[in-house]
KEKE-3310 file (N, C-alpha, C; in steps of 0.2 Angstrom, whole numbers, plus 5000, padded with zeros to 4 digits):
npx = (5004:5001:5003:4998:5000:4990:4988:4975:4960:4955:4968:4980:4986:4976:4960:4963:4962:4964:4953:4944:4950:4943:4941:4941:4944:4937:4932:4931:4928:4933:4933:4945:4945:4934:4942:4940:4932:4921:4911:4905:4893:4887:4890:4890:4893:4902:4891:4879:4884:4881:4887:4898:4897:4889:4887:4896:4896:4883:4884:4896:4902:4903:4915:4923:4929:4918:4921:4928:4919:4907:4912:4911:4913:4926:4922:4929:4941:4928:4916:4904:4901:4914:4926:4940:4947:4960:4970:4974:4992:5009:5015:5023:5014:5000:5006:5011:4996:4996:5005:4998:4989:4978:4968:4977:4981:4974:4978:4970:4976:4975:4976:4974:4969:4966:4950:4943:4932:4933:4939:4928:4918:4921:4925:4928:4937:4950:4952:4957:4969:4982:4981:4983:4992:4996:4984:4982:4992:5001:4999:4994:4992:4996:4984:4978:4961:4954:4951:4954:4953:4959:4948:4949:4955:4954:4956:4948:4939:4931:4921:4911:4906:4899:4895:4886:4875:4880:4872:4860:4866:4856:4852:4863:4872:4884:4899:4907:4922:4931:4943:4952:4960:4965:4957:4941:4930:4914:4903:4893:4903:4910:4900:4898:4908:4916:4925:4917:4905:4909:4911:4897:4894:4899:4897:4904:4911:4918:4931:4937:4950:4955:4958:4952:4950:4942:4938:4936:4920:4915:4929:4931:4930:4926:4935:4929:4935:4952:4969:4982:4999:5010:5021:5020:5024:5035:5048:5044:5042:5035:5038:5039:5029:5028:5023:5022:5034:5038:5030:5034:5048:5057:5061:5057:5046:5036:5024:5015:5008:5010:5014:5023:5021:5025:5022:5021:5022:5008:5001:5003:4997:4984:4980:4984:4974:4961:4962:4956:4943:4934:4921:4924:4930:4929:4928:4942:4948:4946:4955:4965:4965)
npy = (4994:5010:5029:5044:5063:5074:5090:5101:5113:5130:5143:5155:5156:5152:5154:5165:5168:5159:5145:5145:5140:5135:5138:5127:5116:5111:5118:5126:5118:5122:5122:5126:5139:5136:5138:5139:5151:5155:5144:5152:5153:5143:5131:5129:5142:5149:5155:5147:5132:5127:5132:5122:5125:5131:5144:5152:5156:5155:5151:5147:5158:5167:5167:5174:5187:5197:5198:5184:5176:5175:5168:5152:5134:5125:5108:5097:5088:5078:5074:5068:5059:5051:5053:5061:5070:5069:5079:5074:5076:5079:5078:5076:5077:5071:5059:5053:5049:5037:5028:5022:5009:4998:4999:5008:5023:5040:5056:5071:5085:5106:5121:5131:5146:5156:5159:5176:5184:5198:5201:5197:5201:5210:5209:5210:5220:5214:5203:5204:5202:5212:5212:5199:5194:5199:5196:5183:5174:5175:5167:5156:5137:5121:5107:5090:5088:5076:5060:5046:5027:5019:5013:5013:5015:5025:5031:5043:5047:5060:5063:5076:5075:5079:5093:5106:5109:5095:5089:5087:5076:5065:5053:5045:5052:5057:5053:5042:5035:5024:5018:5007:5004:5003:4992:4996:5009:5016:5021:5028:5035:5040:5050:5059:5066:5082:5085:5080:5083:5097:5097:5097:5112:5117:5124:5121:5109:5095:5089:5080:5074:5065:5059:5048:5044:5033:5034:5020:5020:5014:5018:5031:5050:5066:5076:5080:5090:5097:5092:5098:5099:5108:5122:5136:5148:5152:5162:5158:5144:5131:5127:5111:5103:5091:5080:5082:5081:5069:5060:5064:5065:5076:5093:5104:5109:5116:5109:5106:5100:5082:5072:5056:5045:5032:5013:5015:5029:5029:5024:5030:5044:5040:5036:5046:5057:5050:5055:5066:5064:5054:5051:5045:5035:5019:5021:5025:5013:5003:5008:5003:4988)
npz = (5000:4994:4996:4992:4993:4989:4982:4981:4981:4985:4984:4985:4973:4963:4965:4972:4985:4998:5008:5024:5040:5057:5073:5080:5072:5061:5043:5027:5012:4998:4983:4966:4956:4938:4926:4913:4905:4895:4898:4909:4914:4912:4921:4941:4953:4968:4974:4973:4980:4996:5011:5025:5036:5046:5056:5051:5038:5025:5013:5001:4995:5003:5009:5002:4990:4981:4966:4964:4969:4961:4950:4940:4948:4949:4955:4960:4968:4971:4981:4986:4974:4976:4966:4957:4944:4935:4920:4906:4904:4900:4913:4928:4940:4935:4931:4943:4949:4939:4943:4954:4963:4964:4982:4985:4992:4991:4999:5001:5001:5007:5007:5020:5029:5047:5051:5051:5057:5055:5047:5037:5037:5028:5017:5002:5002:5012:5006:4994:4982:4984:4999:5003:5008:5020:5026:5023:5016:5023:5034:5031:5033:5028:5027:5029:5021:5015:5009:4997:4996:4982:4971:4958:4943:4928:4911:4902:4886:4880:4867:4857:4844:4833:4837:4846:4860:4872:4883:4877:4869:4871:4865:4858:4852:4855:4864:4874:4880:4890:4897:4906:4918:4932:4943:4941:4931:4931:4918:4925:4934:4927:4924:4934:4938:4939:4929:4917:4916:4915:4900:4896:4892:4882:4866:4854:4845:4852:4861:4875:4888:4900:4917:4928:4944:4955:4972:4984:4993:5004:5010:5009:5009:5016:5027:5044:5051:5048:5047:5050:5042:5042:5049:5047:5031:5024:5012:5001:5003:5015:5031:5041:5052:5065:5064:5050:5044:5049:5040:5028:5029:5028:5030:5023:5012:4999:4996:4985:4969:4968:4981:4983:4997:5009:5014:5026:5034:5027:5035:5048:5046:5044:5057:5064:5057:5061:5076:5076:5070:5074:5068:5057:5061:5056:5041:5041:5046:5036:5028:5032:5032)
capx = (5000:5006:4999:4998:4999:4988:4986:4969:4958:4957:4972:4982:4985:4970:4959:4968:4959:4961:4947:4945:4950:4938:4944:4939:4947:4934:4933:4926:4931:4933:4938:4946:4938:4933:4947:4936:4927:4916:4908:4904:4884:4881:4890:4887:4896:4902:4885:4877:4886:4880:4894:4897:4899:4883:4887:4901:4892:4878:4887:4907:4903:4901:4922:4926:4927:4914:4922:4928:4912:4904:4916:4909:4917:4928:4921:4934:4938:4919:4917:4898:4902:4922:4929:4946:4949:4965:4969:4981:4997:5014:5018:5025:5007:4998:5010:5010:4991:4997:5008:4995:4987:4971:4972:4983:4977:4976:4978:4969:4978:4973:4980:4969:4970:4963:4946:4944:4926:4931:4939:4926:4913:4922:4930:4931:4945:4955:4954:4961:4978:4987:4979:4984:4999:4995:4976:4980:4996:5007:4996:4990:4997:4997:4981:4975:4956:4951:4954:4953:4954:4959:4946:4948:4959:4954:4955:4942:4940:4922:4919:4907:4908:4892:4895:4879:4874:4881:4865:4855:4863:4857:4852:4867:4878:4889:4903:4911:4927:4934:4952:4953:4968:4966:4951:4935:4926:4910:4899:4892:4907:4911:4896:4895:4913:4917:4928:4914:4901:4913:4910:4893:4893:4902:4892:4905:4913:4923:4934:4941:4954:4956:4960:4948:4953:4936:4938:4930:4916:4917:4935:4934:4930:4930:4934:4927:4941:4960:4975:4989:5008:5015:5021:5021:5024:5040:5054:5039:5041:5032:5041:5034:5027:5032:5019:5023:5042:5037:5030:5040:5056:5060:5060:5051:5044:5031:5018:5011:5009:5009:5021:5022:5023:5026:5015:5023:5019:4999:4998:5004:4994:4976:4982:4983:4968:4955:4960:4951:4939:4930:4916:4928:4935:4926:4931:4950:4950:4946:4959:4974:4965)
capy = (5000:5017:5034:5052:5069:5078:5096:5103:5117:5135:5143:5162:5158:5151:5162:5171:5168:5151:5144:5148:5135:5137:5136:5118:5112:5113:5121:5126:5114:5130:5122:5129:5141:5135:5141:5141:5157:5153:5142:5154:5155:5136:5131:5132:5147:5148:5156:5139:5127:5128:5130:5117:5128:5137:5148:5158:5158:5150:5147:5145:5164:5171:5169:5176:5192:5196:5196:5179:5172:5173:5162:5146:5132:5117:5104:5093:5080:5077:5070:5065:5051:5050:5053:5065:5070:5078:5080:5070:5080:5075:5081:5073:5075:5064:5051:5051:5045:5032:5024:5020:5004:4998:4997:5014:5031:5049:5061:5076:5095:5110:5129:5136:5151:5156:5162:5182:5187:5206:5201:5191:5205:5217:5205:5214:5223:5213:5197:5207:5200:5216:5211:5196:5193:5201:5192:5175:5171:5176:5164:5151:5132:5114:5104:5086:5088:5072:5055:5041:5022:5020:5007:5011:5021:5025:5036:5043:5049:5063:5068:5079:5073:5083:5100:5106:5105:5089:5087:5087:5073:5058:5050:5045:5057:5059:5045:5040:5029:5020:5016:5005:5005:5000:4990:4997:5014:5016:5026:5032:5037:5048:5056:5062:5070:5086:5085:5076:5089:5104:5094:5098:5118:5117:5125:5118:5103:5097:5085:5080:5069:5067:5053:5048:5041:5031:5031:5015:5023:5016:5018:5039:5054:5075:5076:5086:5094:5094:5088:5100:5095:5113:5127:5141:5149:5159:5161:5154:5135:5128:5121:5104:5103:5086:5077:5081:5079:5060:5059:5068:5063:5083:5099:5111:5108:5117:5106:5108:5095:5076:5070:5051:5041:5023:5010:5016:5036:5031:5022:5036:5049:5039:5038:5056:5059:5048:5057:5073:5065:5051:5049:5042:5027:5015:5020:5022:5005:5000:5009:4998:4982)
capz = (5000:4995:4997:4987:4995:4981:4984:4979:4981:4982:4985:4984:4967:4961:4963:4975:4990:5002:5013:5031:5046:5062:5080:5082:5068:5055:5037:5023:5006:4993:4976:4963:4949:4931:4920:4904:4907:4891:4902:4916:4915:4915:4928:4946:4956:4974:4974:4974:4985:5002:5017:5028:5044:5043:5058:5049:5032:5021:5004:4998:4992:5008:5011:4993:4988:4975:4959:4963:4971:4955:4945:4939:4953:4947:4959:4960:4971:4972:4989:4984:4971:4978:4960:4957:4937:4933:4912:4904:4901:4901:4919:4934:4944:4929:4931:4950:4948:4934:4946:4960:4963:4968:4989:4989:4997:4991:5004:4998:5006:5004:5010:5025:5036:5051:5052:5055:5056:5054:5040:5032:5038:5024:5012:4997:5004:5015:5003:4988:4979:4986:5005:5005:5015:5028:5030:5022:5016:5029:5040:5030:5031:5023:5030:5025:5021:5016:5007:4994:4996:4975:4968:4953:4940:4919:4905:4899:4882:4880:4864:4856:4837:4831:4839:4850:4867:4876:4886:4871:4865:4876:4859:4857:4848:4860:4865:4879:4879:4896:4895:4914:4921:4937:4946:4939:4935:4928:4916:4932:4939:4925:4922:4943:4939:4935:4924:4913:4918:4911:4895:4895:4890:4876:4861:4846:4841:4858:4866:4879:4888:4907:4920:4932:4950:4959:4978:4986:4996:5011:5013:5007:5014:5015:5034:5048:5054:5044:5050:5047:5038:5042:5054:5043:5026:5024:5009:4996:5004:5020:5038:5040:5056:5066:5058:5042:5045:5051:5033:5021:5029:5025:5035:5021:5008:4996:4995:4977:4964:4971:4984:4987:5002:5008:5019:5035:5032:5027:5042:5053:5045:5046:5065:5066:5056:5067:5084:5078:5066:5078:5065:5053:5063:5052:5034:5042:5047:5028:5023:5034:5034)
cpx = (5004:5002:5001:4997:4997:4985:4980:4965:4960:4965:4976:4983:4981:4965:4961:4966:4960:4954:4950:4945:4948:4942:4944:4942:4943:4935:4930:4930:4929:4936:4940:4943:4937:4937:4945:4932:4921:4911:4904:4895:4881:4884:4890:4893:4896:4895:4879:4879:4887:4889:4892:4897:4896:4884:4891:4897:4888:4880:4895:4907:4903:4910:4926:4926:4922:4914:4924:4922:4908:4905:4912:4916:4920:4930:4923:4940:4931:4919:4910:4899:4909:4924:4936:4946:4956:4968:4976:4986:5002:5018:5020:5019:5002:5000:5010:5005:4990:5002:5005:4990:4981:4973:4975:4977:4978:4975:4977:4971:4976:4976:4974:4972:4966:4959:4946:4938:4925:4934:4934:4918:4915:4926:4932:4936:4952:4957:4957:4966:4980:4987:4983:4986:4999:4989:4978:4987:5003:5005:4993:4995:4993:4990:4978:4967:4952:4954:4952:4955:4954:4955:4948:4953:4956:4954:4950:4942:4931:4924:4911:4907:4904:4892:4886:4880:4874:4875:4863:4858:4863:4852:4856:4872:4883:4893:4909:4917:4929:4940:4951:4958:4971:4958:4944:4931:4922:4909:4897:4894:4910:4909:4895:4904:4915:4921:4924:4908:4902:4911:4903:4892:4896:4897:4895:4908:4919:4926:4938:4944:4956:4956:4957:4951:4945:4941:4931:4926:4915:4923:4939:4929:4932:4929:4932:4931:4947:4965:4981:4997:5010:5016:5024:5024:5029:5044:5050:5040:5036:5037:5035:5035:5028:5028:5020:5030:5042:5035:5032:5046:5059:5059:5057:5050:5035:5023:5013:5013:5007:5016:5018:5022:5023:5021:5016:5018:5010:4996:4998:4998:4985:4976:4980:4975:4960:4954:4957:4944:4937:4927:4917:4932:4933:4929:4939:4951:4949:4950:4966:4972:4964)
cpy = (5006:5023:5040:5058:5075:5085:5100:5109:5124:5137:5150:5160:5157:5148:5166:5170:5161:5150:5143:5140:5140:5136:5128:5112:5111:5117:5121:5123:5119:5126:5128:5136:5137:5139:5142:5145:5157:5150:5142:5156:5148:5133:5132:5136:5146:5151:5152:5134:5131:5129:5124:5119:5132:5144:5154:5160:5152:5146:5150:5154:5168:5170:5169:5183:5192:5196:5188:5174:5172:5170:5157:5142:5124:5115:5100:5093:5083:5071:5066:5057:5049:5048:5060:5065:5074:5074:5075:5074:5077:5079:5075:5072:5070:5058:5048:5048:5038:5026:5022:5012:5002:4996:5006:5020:5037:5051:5070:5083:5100:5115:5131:5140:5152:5159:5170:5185:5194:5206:5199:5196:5210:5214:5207:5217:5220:5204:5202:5203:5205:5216:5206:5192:5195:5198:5184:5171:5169:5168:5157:5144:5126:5109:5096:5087:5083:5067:5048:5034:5020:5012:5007:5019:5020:5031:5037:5049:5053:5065:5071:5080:5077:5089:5101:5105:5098:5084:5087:5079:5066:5052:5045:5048:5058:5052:5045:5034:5030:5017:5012:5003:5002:4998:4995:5005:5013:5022:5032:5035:5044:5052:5060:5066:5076:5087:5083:5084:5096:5103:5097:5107:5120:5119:5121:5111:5101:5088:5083:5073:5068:5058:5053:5042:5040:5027:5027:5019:5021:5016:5028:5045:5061:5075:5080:5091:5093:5093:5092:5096:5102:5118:5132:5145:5153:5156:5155:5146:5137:5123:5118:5105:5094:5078:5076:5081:5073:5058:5059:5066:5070:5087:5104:5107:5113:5115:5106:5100:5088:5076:5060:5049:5034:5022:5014:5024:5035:5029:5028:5041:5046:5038:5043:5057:5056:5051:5061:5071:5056:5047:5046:5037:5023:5016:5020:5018:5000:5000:5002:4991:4981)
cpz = (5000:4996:4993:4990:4990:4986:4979:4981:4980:4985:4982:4977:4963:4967:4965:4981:4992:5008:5020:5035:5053:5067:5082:5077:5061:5050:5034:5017:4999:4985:4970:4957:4942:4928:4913:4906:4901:4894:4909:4918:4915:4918:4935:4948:4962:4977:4980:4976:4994:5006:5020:5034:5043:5049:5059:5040:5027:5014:5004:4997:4998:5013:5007:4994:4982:4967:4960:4965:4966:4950:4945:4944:4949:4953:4959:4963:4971:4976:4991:4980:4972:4970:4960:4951:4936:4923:4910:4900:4903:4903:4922:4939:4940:4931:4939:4949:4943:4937:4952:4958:4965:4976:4990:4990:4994:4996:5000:5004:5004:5010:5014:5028:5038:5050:5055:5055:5054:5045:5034:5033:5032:5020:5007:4994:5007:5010:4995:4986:4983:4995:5007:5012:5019:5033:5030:5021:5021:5036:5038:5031:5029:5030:5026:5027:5020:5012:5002:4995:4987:4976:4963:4946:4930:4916:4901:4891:4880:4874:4860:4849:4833:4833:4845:4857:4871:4880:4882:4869:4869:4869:4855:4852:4851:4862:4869:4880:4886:4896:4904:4912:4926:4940:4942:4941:4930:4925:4919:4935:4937:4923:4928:4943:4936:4931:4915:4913:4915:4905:4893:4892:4888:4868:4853:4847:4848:4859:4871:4883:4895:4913:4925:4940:4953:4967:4980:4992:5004:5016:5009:5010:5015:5024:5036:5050:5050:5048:5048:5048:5041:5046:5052:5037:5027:5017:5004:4997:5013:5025:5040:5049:5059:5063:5051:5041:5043:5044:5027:5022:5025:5032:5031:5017:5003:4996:4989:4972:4970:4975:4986:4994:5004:5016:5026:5037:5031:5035:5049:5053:5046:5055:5067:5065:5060:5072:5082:5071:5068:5072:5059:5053:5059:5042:5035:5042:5040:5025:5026:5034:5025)
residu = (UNK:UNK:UNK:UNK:UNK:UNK:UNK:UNK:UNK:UNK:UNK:UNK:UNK:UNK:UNK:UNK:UNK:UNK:UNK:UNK:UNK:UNK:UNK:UNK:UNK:UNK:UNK:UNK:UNK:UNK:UNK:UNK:UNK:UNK:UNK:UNK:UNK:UNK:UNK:UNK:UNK:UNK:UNK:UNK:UNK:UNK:UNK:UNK:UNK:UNK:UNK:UNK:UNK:UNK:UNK:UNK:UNK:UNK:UNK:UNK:UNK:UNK:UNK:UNK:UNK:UNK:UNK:UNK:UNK:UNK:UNK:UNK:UNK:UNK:UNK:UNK:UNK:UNK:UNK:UNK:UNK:UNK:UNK:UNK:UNK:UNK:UNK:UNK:UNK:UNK:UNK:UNK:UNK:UNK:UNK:UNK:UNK:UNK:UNK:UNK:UNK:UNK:UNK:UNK:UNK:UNK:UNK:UNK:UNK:UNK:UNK:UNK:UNK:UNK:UNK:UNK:UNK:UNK:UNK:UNK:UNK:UNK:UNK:UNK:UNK:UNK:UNK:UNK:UNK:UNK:UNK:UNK:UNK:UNK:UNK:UNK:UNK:UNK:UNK:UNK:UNK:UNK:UNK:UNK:UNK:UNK:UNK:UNK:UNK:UNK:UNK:UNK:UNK:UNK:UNK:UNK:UNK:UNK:UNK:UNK:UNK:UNK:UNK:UNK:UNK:UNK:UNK:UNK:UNK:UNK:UNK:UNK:UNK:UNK:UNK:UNK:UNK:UNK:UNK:UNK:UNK:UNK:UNK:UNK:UNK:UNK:UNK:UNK:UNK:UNK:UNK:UNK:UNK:UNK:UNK:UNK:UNK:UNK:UNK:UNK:UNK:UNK:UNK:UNK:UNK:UNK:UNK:UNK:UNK:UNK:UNK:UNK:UNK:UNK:UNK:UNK:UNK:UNK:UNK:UNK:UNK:UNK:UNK:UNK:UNK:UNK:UNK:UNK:UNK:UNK:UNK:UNK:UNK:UNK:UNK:UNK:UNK:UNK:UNK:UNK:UNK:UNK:UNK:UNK:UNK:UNK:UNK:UNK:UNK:UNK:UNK:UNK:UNK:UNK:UNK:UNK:UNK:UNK:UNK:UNK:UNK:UNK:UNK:UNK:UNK:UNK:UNK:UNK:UNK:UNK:UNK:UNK:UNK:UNK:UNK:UNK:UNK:UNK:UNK:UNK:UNK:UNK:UNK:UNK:UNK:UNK:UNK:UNK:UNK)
# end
């Protein structure tokens, strides 16, 4: 069993803005934006994705500033149907996901900083690009957020041979190819992923090409609370906090792109992750047994 330290969601450079960690350990899971702006009126927007910590805000938009709370949201990880897409390009993150087996573990991170209600009572101003540093980045560090037991790994090929709306053609004009790669993903799997989903708002002649990762459901999961790797941001890298030392076998590190790990490191880290996330001992134990 091996494991993938995949860094995901929003973050100072995309869009500019990180999500907020709460006193207690909770969070809000802020993915990324939609990078096809053609596509910015049929997808959904942080608008339309509730919070999950209702007593700081009702929806993902309410710890944005307003030009980016109206972007379309690339929702991905999808922690609903446990699916991950990332594109097929000839990177070194790609490849990490190409070398994983059925049994291994992603460990999904993301960038938080601490909660400031005066700041998020006037956010416009204090979440700016030029604010940052002073609000978020100065203060944000490296959390693990949630997690995948890999069932299933394939390549999936959408095209859109006809041009037109994608939804329109359930007629079948439209064609989906499955490349499996590792243990089994469905039809199912890649119409509940966004990656497939972006697919749909395309007006002309499209294609697309992108690698699907199916976590086994009862062994994945967006936590309640994260699990920090880090003890703060300086000199554009991250010091790994003693945890994420025990891990990485480093003292800084960035944390972007994929990092592996080996059996010993996943085992530590679902350790960690249980003590502050109780209502998750049963899919952990999935993961080591």
């Amino acid at each position: 069993m091996k494991g993938l330290l995949v860094h995901v969601a929003a973050d100072s450079r995309d869009p500019g803005v990180v999500a907020p960690i709460f006193p207690d350990g909770s969070f809000e899971y802020i993915p990324v934006e939609e990078e096809d702006f053609e596509l910015k009126t049929k997808l959904k927007t942080y608008y339309d994705i509730p919070a999950r910590n209702t007593p700081y805000g009702k929806v993902l938009a309410d710890f944005l500033p307003n030009d980016i709370a109206e972007m379309p949201v690339h929702l991905d990880p999808n922690f609903e149907n446990f699916t991950y897409g990332e594109p097929v390009e000839e990177r070194p993150r790609y490849y990490a996901f190409t070398r994983l087996n059925e049994g291994d573990v992603i460990f999904f991170i993301a960038s938080l900083a601490p909660y400031d209600p005066k700041v998020y009572e006037r956010r416009d101003k204090p979440l700016r690009k030029y604010q940052l540093h002073k609000y978020q980045v100065g203060k944000k560090n490296e959390y693990v957020i949630g997690f995948f037991k890999v069932s299933g790994i394939a390549k999936v090929h959408v095209r859109n041979s006809e041009g037109g709306r994608a939804e329109t053609f359930e007629g079948g004009k439209y064609e989906i190819e499955i490349e499996p790669l590792v243990g089994r993903v469905s039809e199912e799997d890649v119409k509940g992923n966004w990656h497939y989903k972006r697919c749909m708002g395309y007006s002309e002649e499209y294609k697309e090409r992108f690698l699907i990762i199916k976590g086994e459901p009862k062994a994945s999961a967006l936590l309640s609370r994260a699990v920090r790797l880090t003890d703060g941001y300086e000199k554009y890298t991250f010091k790994l906090n003693e945890l994420g030392r025990e891990i990485l076998k480093k003292e800084t590190d960035i944390l972007r792109g994929a990092r592996r790990i080996d059996e010993e490191a996943v085992e530590r880290l679902v350790e960690e992750i249980s003590k502050h996330n109780k209502e998750l001992e049963g899919k952990l134990k999935e993961i080591v047994h």
